[in-house]
C-alpha positions as CSV (number, residue, x, y, z in Angstrom):
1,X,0.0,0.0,0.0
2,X,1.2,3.4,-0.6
3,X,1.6,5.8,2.2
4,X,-0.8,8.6,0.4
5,X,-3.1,8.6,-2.2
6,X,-4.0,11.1,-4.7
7,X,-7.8,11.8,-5.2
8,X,-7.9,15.4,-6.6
9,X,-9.2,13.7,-9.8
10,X,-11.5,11.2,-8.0
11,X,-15.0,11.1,-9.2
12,X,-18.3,11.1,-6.6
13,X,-19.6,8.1,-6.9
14,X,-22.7,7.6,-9.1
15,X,-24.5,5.1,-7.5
16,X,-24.1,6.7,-4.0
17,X,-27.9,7.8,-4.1
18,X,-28.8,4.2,-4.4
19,X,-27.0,2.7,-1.4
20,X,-29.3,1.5,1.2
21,X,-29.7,2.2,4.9
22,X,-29.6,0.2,7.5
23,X,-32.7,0.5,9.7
24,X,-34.0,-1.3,12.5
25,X,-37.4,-3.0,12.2
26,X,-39.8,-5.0,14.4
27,X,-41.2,-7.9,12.7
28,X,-43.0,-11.2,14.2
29,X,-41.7,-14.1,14.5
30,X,-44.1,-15.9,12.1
31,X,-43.3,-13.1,9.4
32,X,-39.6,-13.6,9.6
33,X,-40.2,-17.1,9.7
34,X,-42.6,-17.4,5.9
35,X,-40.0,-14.4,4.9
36,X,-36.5,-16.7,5.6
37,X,-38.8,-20.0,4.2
38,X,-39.2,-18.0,0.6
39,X,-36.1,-17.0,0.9
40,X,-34.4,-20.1,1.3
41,X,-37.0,-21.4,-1.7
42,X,-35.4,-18.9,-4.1
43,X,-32.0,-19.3,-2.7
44,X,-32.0,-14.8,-1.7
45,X,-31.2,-13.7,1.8
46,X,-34.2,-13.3,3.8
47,X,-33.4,-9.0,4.2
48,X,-33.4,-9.3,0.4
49,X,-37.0,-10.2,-0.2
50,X,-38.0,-8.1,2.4
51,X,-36.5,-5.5,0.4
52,X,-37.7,-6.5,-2.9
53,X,-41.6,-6.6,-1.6
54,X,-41.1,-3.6,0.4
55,X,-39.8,-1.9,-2.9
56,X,-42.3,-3.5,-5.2
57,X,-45.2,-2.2,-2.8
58,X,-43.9,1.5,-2.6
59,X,-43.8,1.2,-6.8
60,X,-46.9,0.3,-6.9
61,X,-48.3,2.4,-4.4
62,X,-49.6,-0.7,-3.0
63,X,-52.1,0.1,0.6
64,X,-53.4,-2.1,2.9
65,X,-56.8,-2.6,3.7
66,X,-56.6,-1.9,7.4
67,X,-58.2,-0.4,10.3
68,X,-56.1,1.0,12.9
69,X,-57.5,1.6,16.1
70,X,-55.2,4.5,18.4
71,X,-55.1,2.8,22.1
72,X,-57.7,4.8,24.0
């Protein structure tokens, strides 16, 4: 390895907009569970697929039919 490096003609990195972000999420155990058994099916890491429908859903504009109910 050199001791210095010259980047005064390094470029920013195109795909640095596309990176992802690490996040923490609560899921049940039973999701995880079907999520990891796909997974494993298709031969992806279970965070992929999570990603992948998570993504396809926000494409789509995808809602879900529920009804939330605040805690009184």
């Amino acid at each position: 390895m050199r001791k210095e490096y010259d980047f005064s003609e390094a470029k920013p990195n195109p795909y640095a907009k596309r990176l992802k972000r690490q996040v923490t999420i609560r899921l049940d155990t039973r999701t995880i569970e079907y999520c990891q058994t796909l997974a494993r099916d298709i031969e992806i890491p279970y965070q992929t697929l999570i990603n992948l429908y998570l993504r396809e859903c926000a494409a789509t504009r995808k809602k879900l039919a529920l009804r939330w109910k605040p805690a009184a």
